[in-house]
C-alpha positions in Angstrom: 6.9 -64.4 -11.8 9.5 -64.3 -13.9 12.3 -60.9 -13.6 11.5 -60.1 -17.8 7.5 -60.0 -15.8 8.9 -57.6 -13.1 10.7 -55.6 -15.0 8.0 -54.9 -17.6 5.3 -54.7 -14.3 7.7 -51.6 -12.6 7.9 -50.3 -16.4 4.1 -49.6 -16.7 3.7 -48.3 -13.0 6.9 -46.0 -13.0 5.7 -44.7 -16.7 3.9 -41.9 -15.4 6.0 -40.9 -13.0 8.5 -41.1 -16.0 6.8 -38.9 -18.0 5.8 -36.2 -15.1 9.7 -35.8 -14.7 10.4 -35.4 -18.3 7.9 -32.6 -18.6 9.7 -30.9 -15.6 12.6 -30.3 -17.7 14.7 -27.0 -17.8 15.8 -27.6 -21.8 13.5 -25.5 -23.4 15.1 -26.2 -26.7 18.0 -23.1 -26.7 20.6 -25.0 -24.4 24.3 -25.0 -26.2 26.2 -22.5 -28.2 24.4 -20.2 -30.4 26.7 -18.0 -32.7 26.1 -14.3 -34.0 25.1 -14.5 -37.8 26.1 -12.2 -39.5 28.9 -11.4 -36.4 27.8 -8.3 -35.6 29.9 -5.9 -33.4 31.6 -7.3 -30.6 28.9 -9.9 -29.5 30.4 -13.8 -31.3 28.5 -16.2 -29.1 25.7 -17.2 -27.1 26.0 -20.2 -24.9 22.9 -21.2 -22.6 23.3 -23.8 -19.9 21.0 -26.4 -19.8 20.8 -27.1 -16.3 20.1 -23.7 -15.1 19.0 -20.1 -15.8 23.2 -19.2 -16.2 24.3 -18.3 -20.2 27.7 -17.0 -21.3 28.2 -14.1 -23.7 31.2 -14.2 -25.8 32.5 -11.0 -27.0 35.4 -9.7 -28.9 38.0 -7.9 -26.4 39.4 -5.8 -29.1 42.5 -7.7 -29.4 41.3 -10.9 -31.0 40.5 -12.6 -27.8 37.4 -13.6 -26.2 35.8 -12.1 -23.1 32.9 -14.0 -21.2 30.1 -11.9 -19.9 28.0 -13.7 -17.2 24.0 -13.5 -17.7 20.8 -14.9 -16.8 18.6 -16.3 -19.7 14.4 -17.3 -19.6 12.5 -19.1 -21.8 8.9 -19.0 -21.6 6.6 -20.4 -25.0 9.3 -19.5 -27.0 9.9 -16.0 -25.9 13.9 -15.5 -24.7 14.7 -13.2 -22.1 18.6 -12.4 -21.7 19.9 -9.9 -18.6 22.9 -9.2 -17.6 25.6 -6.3 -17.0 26.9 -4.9 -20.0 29.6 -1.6 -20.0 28.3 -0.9 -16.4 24.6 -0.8 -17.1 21.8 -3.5 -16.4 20.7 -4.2 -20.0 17.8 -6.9 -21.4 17.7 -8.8 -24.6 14.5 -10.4 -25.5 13.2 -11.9 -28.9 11.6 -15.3 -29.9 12.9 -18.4 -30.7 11.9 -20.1 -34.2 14.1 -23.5 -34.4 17.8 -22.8 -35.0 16.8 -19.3 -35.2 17.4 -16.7 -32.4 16.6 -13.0 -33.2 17.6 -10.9 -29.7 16.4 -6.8 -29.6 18.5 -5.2 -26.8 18.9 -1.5 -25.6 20.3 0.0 -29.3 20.3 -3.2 -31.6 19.1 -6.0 -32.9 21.3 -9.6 -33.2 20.2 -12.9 -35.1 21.7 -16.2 -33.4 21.9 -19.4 -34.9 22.8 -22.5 -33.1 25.9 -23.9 -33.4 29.6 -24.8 -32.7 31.2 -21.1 -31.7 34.0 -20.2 -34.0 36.3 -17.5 -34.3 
Protein backbone atom coordinates (compact mmCIF):
# COMPACT_ATOMS: atom_id res chain seq x y z
CA UNK A 1 0.00 0.00 0.00
CA UNK A 2 1.29 2.85 -1.10
CA UNK A 3 1.13 6.35 1.66
CA UNK A 4 -0.91 8.43 -1.50
CA UNK A 5 -3.34 4.84 -0.76
CA UNK A 6 -3.34 5.56 3.05
CA UNK A 7 -3.84 8.85 2.96
CA UNK A 8 -6.83 8.86 0.62
CA UNK A 9 -8.08 5.34 2.77
CA UNK A 10 -8.06 7.66 6.43
CA UNK A 11 -9.59 10.55 4.10
CA UNK A 12 -12.82 8.54 3.31
CA UNK A 13 -13.07 7.02 6.90
CA UNK A 14 -12.35 10.31 8.95
CA UNK A 15 -14.91 12.16 6.34
CA UNK A 16 -17.74 11.83 8.50
CA UNK A 17 -16.32 12.48 11.42
CA UNK A 18 -15.16 15.57 9.52
CA UNK A 19 -18.20 16.72 8.66
CA UNK A 20 -20.09 15.90 12.27
CA UNK A 21 -17.43 18.46 13.64
CA UNK A 22 -17.98 21.10 11.11
CA UNK A 23 -21.74 21.03 11.79
CA UNK A 24 -20.91 21.53 15.55
CA UNK A 25 -19.62 24.89 14.88
CA UNK A 26 -20.34 28.05 17.08
CA UNK A 27 -20.09 30.58 13.77
CA UNK A 28 -23.47 31.02 13.08
CA UNK A 29 -22.66 33.54 10.36
CA UNK A 30 -22.64 37.09 12.74
CA UNK A 31 -18.96 36.50 14.19
CA UNK A 32 -16.70 39.92 13.52
CA UNK A 33 -17.44 43.56 13.71
CA UNK A 34 -20.77 44.75 12.79
CA UNK A 35 -21.08 48.72 12.63
CA UNK A 36 -24.26 51.02 13.44
CA UNK A 37 -25.72 52.28 10.07
CA UNK A 38 -26.86 55.10 10.10
CA UNK A 39 -24.69 55.62 13.66
CA UNK A 40 -27.34 56.10 15.74
CA UNK A 41 -26.88 57.52 19.33
CA UNK A 42 -24.09 56.46 21.24
CA UNK A 43 -24.07 52.72 20.17
CA UNK A 44 -20.84 52.61 16.92
CA UNK A 45 -20.14 48.86 16.93
CA UNK A 46 -20.99 45.47 17.40
CA UNK A 47 -18.34 42.95 17.64
CA UNK A 48 -19.32 39.09 18.23
CA UNK A 49 -16.73 36.53 19.11
CA UNK A 50 -16.63 33.59 17.24
CA UNK A 51 -15.53 31.23 19.66
CA UNK A 52 -17.97 31.85 22.28
CA UNK A 53 -21.27 33.44 23.39
CA UNK A 54 -19.03 36.88 24.56
CA UNK A 55 -19.74 40.26 22.07
CA UNK A 56 -18.37 43.73 22.65
CA UNK A 57 -20.56 46.92 22.37
CA UNK A 58 -18.78 49.96 21.36
CA UNK A 59 -20.22 53.13 22.39
CA UNK A 60 -19.46 56.78 22.20
CA UNK A 61 -18.18 58.06 25.80
CA UNK A 62 -19.18 61.54 25.06
CA UNK A 63 -15.75 62.76 24.53
CA UNK A 64 -14.90 61.11 21.21
CA UNK A 65 -13.60 58.00 22.69
CA UNK A 66 -14.77 54.58 22.79
CA UNK A 67 -16.20 52.69 25.72
CA UNK A 68 -16.60 48.70 25.56
CA UNK A 69 -19.65 47.27 27.14
CA UNK A 70 -19.39 43.53 27.81
CA UNK A 71 -22.49 41.28 26.63
CA UNK A 72 -23.65 37.97 25.81
CA UNK A 73 -25.03 37.31 22.23
CA UNK A 74 -27.32 33.90 20.77
CA UNK A 75 -27.98 32.96 17.60
CA UNK A 76 -30.63 30.49 16.95
CA UNK A 77 -32.16 30.13 12.93
CA UNK A 78 -31.31 33.44 12.43
CA UNK A 79 -32.90 35.12 15.34
CA UNK A 80 -30.06 37.37 17.48
CA UNK A 81 -30.41 37.67 21.05
CA UNK A 82 -28.03 40.43 22.73
CA UNK A 83 -28.04 40.91 26.81
CA UNK A 84 -26.13 42.75 28.74
CA UNK A 85 -25.94 45.65 31.44
CA UNK A 86 -26.64 48.93 30.01
CA UNK A 87 -26.82 52.41 32.38
CA UNK A 88 -27.32 49.98 35.45
CA UNK A 89 -30.23 48.01 34.07
CA UNK A 90 -30.33 44.39 32.51
CA UNK A 91 -31.52 45.16 28.97
CA UNK A 92 -32.19 42.61 25.72
CA UNK A 93 -31.71 43.24 22.03
CA UNK A 94 -33.18 40.85 19.74
CA UNK A 95 -33.85 41.05 15.91
CA UNK A 96 -33.08 38.73 12.85
CA UNK A 97 -30.20 38.37 10.85
CA UNK A 98 -30.64 38.69 6.83
CA UNK A 99 -26.93 38.44 5.35
CA UNK A 100 -24.83 41.54 6.10
CA UNK A 101 -27.89 42.92 7.66
CA UNK A 102 -28.58 43.12 11.45
CA UNK A 103 -31.69 44.99 12.60
CA UNK A 104 -31.63 44.89 16.78
CA UNK A 105 -35.12 46.26 18.79
CA UNK A 106 -33.99 46.94 22.49
CA UNK A 107 -35.85 48.41 25.49
CA UNK A 108 -36.68 52.17 23.65
CA UNK A 109 -35.12 51.74 20.00
CA UNK A 110 -34.47 50.20 17.23
CA UNK A 111 -30.65 49.88 15.52
CA UNK A 112 -29.65 48.47 11.95
CA UNK A 113 -25.98 46.74 11.87
CA UNK A 114 -24.10 46.05 8.98
CA UNK A 115 -21.00 43.94 9.01
CA UNK A 116 -17.95 45.43 8.66
CA UNK A 117 -14.54 47.07 9.65
CA UNK A 118 -15.57 49.52 12.79
CA UNK A 119 -14.70 53.02 12.13
CA UNK A 120 -14.93 56.16 13.82
Amino acid sequence: MTLRRSVAGALVLAGPTLLLLAGCSNDHGIAGNWNVDPRHGPIEHVEFDARSDAAIVGVDDGSGGDEHLQFRYSVRDGDVTLTGIWHGKDVTWSGRLSGDQLELRGPDEAIVLRRGAHVR
